[in-house]
ZAVO-304179 format. One record per residue: residue in three letters; x, y, z of N, C-alpha, C, O, CB in turn. Coordinates in pm, whole numbers, plus 32768, in hexadecimal, padded with zeros to 4 digits. Atoms other than C-alpha are relative to their C-alpha. Last residue first. Glycine has a CB too. Layout:
BEGIN
alaXYZXYZXYZXYZXYZ
...
***
This chain:
BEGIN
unk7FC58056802F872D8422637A7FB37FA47FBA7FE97F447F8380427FD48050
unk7FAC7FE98040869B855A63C480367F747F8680397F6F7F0B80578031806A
unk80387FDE808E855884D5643C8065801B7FB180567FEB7F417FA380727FF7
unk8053805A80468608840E654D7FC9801A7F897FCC7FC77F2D7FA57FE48042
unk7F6F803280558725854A65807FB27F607FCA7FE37F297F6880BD7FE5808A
unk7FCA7F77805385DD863B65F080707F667FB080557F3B7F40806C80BE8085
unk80538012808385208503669E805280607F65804D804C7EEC7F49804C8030
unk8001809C8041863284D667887FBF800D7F747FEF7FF37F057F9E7F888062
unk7F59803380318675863C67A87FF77F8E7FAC80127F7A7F36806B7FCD8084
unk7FD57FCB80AB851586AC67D480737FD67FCB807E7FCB7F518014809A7FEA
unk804D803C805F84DE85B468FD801680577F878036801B7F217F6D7FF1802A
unk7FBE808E803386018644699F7FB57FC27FA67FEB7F9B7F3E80157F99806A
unk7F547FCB802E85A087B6697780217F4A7FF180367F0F7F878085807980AF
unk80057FB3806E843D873D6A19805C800C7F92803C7FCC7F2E7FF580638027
unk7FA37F8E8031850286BF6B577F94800A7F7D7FB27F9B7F5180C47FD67FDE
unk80097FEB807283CD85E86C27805C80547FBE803480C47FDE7F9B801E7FF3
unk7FF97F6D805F83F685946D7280167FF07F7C805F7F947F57807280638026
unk80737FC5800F838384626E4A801C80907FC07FCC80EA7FD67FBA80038085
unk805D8035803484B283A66E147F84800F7FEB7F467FCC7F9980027FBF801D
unk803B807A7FB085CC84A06E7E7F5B7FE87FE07F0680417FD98016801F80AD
unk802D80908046868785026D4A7F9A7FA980647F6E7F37805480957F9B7FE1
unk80667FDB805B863D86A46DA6801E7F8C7FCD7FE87F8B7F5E7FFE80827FA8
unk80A180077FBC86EA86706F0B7FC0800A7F887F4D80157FB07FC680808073
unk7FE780758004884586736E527F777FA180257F517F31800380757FF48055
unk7F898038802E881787DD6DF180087F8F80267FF27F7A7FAF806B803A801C
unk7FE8806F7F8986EC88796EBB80957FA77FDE80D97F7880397F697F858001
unk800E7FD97F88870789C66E0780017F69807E802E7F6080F07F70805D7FF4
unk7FB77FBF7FE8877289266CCC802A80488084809C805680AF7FEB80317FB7
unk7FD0807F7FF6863888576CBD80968034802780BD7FF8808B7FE97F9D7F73
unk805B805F7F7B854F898B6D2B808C7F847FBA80D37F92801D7EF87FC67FE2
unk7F827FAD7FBA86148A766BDB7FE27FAF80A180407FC580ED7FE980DE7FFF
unk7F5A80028032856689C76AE28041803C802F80A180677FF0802B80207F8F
unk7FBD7FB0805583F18A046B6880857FD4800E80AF7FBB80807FED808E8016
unk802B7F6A806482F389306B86803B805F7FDF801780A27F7E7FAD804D8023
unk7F957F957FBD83A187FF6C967FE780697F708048807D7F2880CE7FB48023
unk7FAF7FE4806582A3871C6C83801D808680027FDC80E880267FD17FD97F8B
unk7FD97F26802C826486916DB5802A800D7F97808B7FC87F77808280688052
unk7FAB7FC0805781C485246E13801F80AC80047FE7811080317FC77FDA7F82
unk7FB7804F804280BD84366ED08094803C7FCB80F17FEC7FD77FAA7FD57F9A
unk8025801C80A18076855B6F8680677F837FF080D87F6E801E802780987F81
unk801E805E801D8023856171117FFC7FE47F5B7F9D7FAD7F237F9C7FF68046
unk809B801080647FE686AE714C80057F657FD87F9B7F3E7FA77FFD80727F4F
unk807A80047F7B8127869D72267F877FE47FF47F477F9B80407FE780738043
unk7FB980817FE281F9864970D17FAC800D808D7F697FA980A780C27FF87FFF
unk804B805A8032818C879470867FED7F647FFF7F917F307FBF800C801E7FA9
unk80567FEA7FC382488856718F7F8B7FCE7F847F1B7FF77FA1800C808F803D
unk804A80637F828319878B71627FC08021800D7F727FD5804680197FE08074
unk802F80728028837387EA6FED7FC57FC480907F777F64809480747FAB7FB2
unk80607FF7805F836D8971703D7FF47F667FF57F7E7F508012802580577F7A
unk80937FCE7F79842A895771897F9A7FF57F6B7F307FBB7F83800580F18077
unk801980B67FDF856A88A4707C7F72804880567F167FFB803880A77F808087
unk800E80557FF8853289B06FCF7F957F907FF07F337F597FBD80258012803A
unk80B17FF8802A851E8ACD70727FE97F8C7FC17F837F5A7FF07FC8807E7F91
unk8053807D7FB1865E8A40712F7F5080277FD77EE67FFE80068023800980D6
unk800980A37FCB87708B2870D67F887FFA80217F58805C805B80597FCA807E
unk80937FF57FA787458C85700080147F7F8007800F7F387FA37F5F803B7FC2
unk801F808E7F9888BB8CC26F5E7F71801880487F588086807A80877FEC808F
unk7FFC7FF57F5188FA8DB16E517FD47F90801E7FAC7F347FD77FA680708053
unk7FB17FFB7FF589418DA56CDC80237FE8808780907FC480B48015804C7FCA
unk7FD17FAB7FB588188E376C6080C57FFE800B8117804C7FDB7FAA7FDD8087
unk7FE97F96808387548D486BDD809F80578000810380387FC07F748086800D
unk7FA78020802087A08C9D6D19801C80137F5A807D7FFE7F1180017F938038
unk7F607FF27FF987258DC96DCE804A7F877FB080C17FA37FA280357FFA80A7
unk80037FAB802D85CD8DA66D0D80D5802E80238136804C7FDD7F6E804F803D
unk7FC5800A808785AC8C4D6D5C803A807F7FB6807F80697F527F9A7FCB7FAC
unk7F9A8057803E85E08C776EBE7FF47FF17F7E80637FF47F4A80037F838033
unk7F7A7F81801484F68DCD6E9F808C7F97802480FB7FC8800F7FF280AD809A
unk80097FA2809483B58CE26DEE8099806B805480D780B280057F1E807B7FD8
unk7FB58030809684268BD66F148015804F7FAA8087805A7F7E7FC17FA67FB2
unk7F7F803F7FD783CE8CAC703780577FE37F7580AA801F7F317FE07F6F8058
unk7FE07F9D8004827F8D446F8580B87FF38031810E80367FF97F94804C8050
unk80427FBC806B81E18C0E6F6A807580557FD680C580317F7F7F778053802A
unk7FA1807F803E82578B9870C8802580147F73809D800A7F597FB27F6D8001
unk7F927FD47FF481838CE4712180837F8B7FDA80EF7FB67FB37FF980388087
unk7FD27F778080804F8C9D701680B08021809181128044804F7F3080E67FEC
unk80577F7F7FE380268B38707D805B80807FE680CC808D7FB67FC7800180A5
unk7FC27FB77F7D80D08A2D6FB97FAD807E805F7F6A80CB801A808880467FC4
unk7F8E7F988022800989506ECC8037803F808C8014801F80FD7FC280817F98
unk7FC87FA97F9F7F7B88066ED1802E80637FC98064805F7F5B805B7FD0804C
unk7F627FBF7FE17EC2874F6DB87FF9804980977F94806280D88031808A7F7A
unk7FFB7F507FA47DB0864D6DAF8087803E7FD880EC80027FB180027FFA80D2
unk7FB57FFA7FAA7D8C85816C597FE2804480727F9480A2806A805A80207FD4
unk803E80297FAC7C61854C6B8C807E7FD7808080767F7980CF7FA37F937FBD
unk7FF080747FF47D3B855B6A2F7FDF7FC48098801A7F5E80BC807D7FEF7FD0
unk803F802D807A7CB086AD6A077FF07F7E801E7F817F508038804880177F7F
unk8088802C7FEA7D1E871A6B667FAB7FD67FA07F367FC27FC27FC280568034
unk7FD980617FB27E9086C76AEF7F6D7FFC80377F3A7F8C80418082801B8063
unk8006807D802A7E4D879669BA7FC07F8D80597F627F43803B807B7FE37FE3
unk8035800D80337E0788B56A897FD97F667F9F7F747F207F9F801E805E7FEB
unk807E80077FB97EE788AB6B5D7FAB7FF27FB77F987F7A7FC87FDD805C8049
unk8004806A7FC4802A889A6A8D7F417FB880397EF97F598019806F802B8076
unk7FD4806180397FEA89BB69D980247F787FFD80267F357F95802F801D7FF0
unk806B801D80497F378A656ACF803A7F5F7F7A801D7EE87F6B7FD280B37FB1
unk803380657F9880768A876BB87F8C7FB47F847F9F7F427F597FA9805C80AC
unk7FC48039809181018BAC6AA27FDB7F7A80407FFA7F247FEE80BD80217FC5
unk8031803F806980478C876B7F7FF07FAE7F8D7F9D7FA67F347FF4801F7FEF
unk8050803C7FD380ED8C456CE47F9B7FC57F3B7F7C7F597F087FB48074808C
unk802D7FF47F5B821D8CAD6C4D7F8E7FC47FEC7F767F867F847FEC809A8052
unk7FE47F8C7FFD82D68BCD6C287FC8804D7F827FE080177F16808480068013
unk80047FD6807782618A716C72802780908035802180B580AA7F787FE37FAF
unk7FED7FBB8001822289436D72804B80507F818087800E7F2D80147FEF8059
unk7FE07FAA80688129885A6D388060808D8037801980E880607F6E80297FBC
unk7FEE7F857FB380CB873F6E41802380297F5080257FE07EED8089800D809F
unk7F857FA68013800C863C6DB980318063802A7FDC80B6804C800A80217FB1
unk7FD37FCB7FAA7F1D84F66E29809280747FE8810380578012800C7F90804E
unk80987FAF80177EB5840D6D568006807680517F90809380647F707FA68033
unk7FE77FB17F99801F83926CED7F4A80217FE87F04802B7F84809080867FEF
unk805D80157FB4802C82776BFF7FDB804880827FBF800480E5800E7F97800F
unk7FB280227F4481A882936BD57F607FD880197F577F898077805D80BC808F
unk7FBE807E7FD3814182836A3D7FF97FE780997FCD7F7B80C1809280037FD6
unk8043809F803E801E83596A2C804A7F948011801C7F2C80407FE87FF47F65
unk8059800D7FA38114845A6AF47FCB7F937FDA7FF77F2780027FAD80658015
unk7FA780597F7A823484236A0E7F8A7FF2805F7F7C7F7F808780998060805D
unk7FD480728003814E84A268E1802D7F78805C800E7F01805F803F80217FD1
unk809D801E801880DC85E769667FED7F4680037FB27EFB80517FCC804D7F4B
unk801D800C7F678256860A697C7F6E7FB280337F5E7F4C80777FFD809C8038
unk7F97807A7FC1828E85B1682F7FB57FF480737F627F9F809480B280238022
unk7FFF80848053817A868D679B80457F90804280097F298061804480137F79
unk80A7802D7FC481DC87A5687F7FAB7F837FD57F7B7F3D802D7F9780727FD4
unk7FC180487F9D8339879467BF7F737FF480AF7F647FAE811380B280708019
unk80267FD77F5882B087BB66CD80237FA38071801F7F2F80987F60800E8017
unk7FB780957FC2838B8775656F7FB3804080777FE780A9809D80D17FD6800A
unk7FA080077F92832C88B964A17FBC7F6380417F567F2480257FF880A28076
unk805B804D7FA4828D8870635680808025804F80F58022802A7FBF7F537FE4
unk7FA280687F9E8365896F62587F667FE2804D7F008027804780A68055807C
unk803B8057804F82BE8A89616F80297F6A800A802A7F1C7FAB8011802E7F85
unk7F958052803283848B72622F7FCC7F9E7F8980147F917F26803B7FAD807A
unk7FAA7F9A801B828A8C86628180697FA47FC5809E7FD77F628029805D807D
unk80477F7B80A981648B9C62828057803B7FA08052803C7F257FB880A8802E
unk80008063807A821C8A8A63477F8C803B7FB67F44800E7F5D7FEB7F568025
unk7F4B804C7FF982748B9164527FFC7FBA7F7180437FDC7F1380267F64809D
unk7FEB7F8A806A80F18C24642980927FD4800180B07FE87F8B7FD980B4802D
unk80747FC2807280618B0564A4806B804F7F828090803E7F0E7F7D80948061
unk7FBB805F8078817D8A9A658A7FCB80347FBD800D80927F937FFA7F6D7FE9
unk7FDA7FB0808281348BDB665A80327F997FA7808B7FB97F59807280788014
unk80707FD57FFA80BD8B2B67A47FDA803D7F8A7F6580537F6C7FF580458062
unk808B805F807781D08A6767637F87802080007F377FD47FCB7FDC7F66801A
unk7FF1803480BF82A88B6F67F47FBC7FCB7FD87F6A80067F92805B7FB07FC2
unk80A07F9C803882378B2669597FF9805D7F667F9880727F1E7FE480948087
unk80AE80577FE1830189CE695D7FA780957FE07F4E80A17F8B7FD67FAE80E6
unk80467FBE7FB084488AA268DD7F767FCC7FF77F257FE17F9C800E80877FE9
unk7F887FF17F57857C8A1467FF7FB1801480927FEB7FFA80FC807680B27FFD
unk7FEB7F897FAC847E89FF66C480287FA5807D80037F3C80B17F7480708012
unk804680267F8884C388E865C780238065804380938097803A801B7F808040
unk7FCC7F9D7FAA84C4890D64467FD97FAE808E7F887F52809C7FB880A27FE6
unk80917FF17F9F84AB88256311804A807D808B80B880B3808E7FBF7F26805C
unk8077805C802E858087E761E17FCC801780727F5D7FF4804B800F7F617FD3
unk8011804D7FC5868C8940620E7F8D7F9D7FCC7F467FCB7F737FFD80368067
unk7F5F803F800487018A64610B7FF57F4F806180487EFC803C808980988074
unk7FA58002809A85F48B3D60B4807E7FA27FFB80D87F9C7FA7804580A17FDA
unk80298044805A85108AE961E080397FDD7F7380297F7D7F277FA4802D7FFA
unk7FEC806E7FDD86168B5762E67F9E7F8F7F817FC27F1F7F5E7FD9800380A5
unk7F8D800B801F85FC8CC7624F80277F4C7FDC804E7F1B7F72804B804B8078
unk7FED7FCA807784868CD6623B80AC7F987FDE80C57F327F9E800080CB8010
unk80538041800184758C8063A680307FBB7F6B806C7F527F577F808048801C
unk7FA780667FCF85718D6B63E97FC97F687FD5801A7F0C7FCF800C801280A2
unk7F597FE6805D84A98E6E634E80357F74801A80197F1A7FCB808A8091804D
unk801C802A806C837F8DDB640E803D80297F9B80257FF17F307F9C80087FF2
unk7FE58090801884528E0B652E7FC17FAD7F7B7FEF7F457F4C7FCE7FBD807D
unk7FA48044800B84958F5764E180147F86801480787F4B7FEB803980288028
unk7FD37FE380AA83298FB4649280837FD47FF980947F8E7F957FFF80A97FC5
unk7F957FA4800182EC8F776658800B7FDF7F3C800D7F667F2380A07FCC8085
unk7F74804B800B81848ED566558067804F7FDD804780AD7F9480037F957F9E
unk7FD27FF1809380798FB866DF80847F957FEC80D97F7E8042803080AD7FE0
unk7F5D801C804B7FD58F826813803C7FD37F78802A7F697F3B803B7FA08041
unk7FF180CA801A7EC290326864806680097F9D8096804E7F437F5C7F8F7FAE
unk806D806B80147F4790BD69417FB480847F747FCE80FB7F637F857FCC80C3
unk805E7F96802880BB911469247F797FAF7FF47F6F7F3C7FC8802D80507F70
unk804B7FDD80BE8161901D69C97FA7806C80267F6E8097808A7F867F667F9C
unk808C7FFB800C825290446B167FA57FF67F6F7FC0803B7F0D7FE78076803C
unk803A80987F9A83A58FBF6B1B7F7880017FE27F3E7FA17FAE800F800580C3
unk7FE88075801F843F90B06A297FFA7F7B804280367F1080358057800F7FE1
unk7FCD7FEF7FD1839991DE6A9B80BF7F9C800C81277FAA804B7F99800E8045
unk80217F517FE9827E92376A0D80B37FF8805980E4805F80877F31803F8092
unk7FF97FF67F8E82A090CE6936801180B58037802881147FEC80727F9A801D
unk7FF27F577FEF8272908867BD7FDF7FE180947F917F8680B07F84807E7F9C
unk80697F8A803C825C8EEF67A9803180918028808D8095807A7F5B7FEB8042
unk801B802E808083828DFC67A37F53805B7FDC7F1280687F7480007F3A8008
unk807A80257FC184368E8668F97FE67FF47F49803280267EF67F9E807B8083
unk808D7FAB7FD2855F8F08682C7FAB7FBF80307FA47F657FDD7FB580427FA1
unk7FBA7FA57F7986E48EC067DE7F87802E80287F8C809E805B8077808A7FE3
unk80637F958024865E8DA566B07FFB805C80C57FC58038812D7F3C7F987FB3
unk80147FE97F82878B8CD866A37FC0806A80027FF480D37FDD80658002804B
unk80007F857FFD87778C0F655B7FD98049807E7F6B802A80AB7FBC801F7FA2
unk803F7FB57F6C882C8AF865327FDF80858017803480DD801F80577FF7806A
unk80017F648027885C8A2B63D67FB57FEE80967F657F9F80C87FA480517F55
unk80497FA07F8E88B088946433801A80847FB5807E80907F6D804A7FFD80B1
unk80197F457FF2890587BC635F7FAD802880347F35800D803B7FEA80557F97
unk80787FC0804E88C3862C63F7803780A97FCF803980FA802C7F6480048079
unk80687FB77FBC89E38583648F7FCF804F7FA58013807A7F488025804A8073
unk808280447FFA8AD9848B641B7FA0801E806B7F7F7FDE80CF80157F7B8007
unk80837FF280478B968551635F7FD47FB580257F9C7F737FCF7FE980017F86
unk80477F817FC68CDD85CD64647F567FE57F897F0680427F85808280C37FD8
unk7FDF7F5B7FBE8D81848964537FDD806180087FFD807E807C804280397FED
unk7FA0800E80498CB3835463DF8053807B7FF5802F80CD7FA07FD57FD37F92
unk7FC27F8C7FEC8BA5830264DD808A7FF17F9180C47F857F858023801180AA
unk7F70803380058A90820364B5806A80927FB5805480DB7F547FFF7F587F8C
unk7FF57FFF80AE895282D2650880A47FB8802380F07FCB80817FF880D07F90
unk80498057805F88A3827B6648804080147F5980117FEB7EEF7F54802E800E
unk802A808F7FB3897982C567897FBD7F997F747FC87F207F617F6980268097
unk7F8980707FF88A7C83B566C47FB47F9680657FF77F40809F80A980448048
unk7FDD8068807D892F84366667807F7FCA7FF8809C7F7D7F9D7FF1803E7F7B
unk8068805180288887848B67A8803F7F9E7F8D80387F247F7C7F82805C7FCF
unk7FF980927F7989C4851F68637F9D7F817F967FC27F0D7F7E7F7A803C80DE
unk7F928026801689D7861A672080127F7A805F80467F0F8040805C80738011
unk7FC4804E80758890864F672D8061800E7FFD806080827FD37FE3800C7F8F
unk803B808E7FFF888A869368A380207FB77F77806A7F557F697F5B80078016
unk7FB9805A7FDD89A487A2687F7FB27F7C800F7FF07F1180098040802C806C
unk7F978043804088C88863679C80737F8F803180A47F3D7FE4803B80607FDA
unk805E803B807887A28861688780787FD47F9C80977F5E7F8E7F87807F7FB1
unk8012807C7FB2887B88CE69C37FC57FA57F6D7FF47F377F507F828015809E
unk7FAC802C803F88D48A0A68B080117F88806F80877F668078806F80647FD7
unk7FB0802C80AA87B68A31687D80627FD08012807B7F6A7FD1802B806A7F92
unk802D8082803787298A3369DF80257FE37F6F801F7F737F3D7F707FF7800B
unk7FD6806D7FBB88338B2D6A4A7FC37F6E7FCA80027F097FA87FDB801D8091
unk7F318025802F87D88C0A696E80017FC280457F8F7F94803D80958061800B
unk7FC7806D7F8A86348BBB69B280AB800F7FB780E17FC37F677FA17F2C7FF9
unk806C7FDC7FB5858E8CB1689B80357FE980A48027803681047F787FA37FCD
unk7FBD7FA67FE986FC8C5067E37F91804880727FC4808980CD802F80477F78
unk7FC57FFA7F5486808B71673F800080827FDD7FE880CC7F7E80A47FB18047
unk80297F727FED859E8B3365D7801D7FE1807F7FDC7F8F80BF7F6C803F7FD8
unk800680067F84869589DA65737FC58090802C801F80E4803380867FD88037
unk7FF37F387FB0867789B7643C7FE47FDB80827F9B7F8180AB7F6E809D7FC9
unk80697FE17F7786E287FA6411801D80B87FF4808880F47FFD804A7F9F80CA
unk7FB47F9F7FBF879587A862A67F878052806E7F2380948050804D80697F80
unk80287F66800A870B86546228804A80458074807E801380D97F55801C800D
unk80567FE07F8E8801853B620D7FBC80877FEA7FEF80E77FB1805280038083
***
């Protein structure tokens, strides 16, 4: 099997939700034979917002990519067959990811992008952290003659300090779940849930049928290419 890099750690928590998927994924699809029948894995937990920051939330404008992740980058290329970033606004930096490594990262924007065309959705909500890493999604999605939704700037602003406390360690209830209704009011076919710490935050509420996990769709595909 090829050996999955995993560039985490942007999202700790979402890594290590990400590693427990493949492991769920491939005792569903690889025939199991005591501890080898799952893909190598190398993990690298990159302890930094992924560009230079004033503060470590905020970027430096204009925004520079952080040198330790393209270290890291580097690192994961010398030793792994392809890469997948842990963090939807990350891929904004594949480019130079699969410069620095000399690896194709696995997008997990790609997937997602993907699932939509499938569900047949014309109609999207988008939520994301922070607001600017939104584009990435959006953009596409008005390519392919979609509408999107987004949150307004105080809902916005709610969520970006629930994800931030569960960075963290702390508790922020119900941004949320108020973040998916209050798109789900707009009337969307769908939500995709943009940043890797939103599926976690709703926890059992992030399989229901009009939502999108990201993180899950990388999994599947992550231990599919593997194998």
């Amino acid at each position: 099997m090829k050996t999955i890099g995993i560039l985490g750690g942007i999202s700790p928590q979402a890594t290590m939700d990400f590693e427990k998927r493949i492991h769920q994924v491939s005792q569903r699809i690889i025939p199991q034979h005591g501890n080898s029948g799952y893909p190598p894995m190398l993990v690298y937990y990159h302890r930094k917002p992924p560009v230079l920051t004033l503060d470590g939330i905020v970027p430096v404008l204009p925004v520079q990519i952080d040198p330790d992740l393209l270290e890291a980058a580097r690192w994961l290329g010398s030793k792994a067959d392809f890469l997948v970033i842990t963090a939807n606004g990350a891929h904004v930096l594949q480019k130079e990811i699969e410069e620095a490594s000399s690896l194709n990262v696995l997008s997990m924007i790609d997937e997602t992008l993907s699932e939509v065309k499938k569900r047949a959705w014309k109609k999207v909500g988008v939520l994301g952290f922070p607001m600017e890493s939104v584009p990435i999604y959006t953009n596409p999605l008005t390519d392919m003659g979609l509408a999107v939704e987004l949150l307004d700037a105080k809902r916005a602003a709610r969520l970006h300090h629930a994800i931030i406390a569960l960075m963290e360690g702390r508790v922020f209830e119900g941004a949320a779940e108020e973040a998916v209704q209050a798109l789900r009011q707009r009337g969307v076919d769908g939500i995709i849930l943009g940043c890797t710490e939103i599926p976690l935050l709703l926890g059992d509420k992030a399989n229901e049928s009009d939502l999108i996990n990201p993180i899950a769709l990388l999994a599947e595909a992550a231990v599919k290419f593997a194998s």
